[in-house]
C-alpha positions in Angstrom: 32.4 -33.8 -21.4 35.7 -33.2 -19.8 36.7 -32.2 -16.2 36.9 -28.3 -17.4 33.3 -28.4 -18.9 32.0 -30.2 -16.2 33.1 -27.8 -13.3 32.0 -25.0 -15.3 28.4 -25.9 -15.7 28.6 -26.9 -12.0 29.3 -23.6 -11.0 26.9 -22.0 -13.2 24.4 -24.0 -12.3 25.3 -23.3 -8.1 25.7 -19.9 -9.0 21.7 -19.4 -11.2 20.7 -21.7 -8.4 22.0 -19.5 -5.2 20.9 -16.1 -7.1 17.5 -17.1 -7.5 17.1 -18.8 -4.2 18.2 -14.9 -2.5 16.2 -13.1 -5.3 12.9 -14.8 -4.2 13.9 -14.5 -0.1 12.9 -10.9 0.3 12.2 -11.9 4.0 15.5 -12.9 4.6 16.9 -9.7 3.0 14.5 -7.5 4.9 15.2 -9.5 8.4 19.3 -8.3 8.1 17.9 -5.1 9.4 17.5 -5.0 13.2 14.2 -2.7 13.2 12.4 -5.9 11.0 13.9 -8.6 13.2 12.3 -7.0 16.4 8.8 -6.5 14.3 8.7 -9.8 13.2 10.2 -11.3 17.1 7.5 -9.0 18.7 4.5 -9.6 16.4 4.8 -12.4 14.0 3.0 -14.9 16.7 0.2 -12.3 17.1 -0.2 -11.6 13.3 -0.6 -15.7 13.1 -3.1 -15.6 15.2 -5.3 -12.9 13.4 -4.9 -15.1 9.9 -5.6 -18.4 11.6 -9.3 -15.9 12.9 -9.8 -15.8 9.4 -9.3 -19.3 9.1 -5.8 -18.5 7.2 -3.1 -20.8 8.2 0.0 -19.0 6.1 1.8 -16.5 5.9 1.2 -17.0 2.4 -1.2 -13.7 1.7 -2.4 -11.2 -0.5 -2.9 -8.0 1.2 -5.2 -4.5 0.1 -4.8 -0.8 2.3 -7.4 1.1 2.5 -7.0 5.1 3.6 -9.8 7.2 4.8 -8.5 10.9 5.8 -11.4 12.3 7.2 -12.0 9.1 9.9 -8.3 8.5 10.3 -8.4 4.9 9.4 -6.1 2.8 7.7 -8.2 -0.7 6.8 -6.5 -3.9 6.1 -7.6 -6.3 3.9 -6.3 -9.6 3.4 -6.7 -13.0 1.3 -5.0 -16.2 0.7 -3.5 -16.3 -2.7 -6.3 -18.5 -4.3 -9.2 -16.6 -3.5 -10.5 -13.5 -4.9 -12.3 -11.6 -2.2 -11.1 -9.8 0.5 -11.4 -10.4 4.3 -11.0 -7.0 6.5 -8.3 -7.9 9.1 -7.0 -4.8 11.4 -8.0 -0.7 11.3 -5.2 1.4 12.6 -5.6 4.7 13.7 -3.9 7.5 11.9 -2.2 9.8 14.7 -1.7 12.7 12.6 -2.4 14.3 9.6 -1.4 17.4 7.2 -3.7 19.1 4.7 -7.3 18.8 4.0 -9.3 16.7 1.9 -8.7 16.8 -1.3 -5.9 15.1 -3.7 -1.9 16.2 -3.9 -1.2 18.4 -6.6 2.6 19.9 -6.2 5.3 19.7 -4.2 4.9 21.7 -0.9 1.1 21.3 -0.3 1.4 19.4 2.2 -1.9 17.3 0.9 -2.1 13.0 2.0 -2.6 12.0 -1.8 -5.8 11.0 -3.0 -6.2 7.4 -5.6 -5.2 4.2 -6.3 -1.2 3.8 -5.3 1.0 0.3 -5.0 3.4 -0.2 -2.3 6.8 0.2 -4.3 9.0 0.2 -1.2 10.0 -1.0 1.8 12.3 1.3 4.1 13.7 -1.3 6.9 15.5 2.3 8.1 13.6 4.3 8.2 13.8 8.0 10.0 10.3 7.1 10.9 11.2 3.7 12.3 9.9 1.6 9.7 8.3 3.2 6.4 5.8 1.7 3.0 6.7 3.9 0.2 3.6 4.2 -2.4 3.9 5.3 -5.7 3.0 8.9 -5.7 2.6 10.6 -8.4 1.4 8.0 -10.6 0.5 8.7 -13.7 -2.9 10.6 -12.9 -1.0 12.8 -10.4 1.5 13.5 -13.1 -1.2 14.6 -15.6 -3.7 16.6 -13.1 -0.8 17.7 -10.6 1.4 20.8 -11.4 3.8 19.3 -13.9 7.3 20.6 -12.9 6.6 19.8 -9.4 4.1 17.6 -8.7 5.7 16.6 -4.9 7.2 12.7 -4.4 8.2 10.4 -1.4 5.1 9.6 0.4 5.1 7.1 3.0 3.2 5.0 5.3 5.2 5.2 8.1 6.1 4.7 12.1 6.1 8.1 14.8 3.3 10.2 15.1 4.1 13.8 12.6 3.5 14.2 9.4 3.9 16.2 6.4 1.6 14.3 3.4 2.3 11.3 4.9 0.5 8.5 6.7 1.5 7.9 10.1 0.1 5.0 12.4 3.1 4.7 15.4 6.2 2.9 15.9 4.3 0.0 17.3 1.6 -0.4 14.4 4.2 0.0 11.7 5.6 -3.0 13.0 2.6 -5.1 12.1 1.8 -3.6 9.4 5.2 -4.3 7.6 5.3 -7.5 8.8 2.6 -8.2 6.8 4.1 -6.5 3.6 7.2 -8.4 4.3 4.9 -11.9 3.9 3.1 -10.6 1.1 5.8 -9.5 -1.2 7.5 -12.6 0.1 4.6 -15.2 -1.1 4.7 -13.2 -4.4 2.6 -10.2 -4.2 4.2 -7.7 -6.6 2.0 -4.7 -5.6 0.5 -4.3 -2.7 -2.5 -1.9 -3.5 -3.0 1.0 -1.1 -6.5 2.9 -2.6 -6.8 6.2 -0.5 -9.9 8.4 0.0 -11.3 11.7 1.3 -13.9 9.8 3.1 -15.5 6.4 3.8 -17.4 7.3 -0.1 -20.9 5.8 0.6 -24.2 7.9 -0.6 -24.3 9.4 2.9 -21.2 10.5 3.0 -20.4 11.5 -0.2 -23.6 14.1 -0.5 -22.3 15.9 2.9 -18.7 16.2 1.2 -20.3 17.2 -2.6 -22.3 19.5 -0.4 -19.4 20.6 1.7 -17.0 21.6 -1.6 -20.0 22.9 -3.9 -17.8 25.7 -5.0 -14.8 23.3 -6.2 -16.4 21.5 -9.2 -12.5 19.9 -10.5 -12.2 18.9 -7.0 -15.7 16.7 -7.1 -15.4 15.6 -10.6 -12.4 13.9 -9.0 -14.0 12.7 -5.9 -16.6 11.5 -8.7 -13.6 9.3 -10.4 -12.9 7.8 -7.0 -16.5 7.0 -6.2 -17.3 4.1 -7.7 -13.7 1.8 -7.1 -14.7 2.2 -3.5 -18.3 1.4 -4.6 -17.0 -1.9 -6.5 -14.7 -2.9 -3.5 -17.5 -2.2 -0.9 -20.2 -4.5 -2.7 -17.7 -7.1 -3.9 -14.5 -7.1 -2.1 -12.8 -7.4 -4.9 -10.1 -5.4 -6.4 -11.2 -3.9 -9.6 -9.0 -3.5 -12.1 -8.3 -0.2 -12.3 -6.1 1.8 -14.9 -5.1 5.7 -15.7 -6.5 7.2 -19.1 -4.8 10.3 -21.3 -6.5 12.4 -19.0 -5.8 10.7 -16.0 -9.1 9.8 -15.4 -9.3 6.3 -13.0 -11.3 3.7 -15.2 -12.6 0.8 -13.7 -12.1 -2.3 -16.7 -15.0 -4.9 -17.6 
C-alpha cells in the first residue's frame, strides 16, 4: 500500500470513527445548551440517588410516562435495560391544564391528547424552559381527528400555562429531562409517554362511562385505551401496542 493509500484510509477511518463517537453522545450534544448543563449540575446527584433506591446503579435506563388528566399526575416509570418490568420512580404534579377529558381532535381545541405517544424531541431551548415533544397526531389522531387540521406540537414542558400541553414547572422539567437525556443516551429510541382521561381502573372508569353516557364515540375510545393501562397496571410491562386502518389501539399477543 503506498503513503497516499495509507493516509487515506487513516482519515477515513478517524473520520467514521469521530462521527459515530458524536452520533451516539446525545448527552454531550444536549449539555452545549446552558439550560441542560444547569439541570444536570442541579439534579444529576439527586436523580442518582432515586435509581440507586431502586437498587439501580446507572444512568443506564429505560424510562415509561404515564399522564392522568383528571388527577394531574405525571408517573415515571423506570428500568434497567435488561429487565422487562417497570419500577414507578417520581409523580409530578401537573400545574395547569386546558380542555376537558377527552382526546385532541383539530387544531384549536385546546384538548391534552389522549393515547399512546413516543417522545420524539428534546427542546434544550425551549420558550418553556426546557420542553419533551411527543408525537402528536400519530396515526390514530390522524385517522379519528379532523383530517386537514388535526392540531401538532405538544409538549411536556417547564412554566406553569398551557394550551394542550403538559406543564410540570421549571424546576421538575429539569429532572425530568435529565432523565430523557440518560435514556436516549443508553439507547432508548422512544421513550413511551401513554396518556389517559383518568387513572382507568373499574372504579373509575364506570364514574367516567357514567359521566359521558351521552358521547358513545368518546367511550368507545376510552374503551380502546382501557385495557393498555389494564396490561401495564397488572404486569408493568409495556405492551406492544400498534394503530389499525381504523385507528383503533391493538394490544399484540
Amino acid at each position: 500500500m503506498n503513503d497516499f493509500n495509507r493516509v487515506f484510509r487513516t482519515v477515513i477511518c478517524i473520520f467514521f470513527a469521530s462521527n459515530l463517537f458524536f452520533a451516539s453522545d446525545f448527552r454531550t450534544e444536549q449539555k452545549r445548551y446552558p439550560r441542560v448543563r444547569t439541570a444536570y449540575a442541579e439534579k444529576e446527584q439527586e436523580i442518582k440517588r432515586w435509581l440507586a433506591e431502586k437498587q439501580i446503579e446507572s444512568f443506564a435506563v429505560d424510562i415509561f410516562i404515564r399522564v392522568f388528566k383528571k388527577e394531574a399526575v405525571l408517573e415515571v416509570w423506570v428500568k434497567k435495560k435488561d429487565d422487562s418490568r417497570f419500577l414507578h420512580l417520581i409523580d409530578y404534579a401537573i400545574c395547569d391544564s386546558s380542555g376537558t377529558l377527552g382526546p385532541k381532535r383539530k387544531e384549536g381545541d385546546l384538548q391534552v391528547p389522549e393515547g399512546c405517544y413516543h417522545i420524539d424531541r428534546f427542546n434544550p431551548a425551549s420558550r418553556f424552559y426546557l420542553s419533551l415533544g411527543i408525537n402528536y397526531p400519530n396515526r390514530s389522531d390522524r385517522i379519528r381527528g379532523d383530517e386537514a387540521d388535526p392540531g401538532s406540537d405538544v409538549f411536556i414542558h417547564g412554566s406553569c400555562v398551557t394550551i394542550g400541553c403538559v406543564p410540570i414547572t421549571d424546576d421538575k422539567i429539569k429532572e425530568l429531562y435529565v432523565l430523557a437525556v440518560e435514556a436516549k443516551n443508553s439507547g432508548q429510541d422512544k421513550i413511551p409517554v401513554h396518556i389517559f382521561p383518568v387513572r382507568m381502573d373499574d372504579e373509575n372508569f364506570d364514574e367516567i362511562k357514567e359521566e359521558f353516557s351521552e358521547e358513545q364515540k368518546m367511550l368507545n375510545f376510552w374503551e380502546d385505551l382501557k385495557p393498555i393501562y389494564d396490561h401495564f397496571e397488572a404486569r408493568k410491562i409495556l405492551p406492544d401496542v400498534s394503530i389499525n386502518s381504523r385507528g383503533l389501539y391493538v394490544i399484540g399477543n
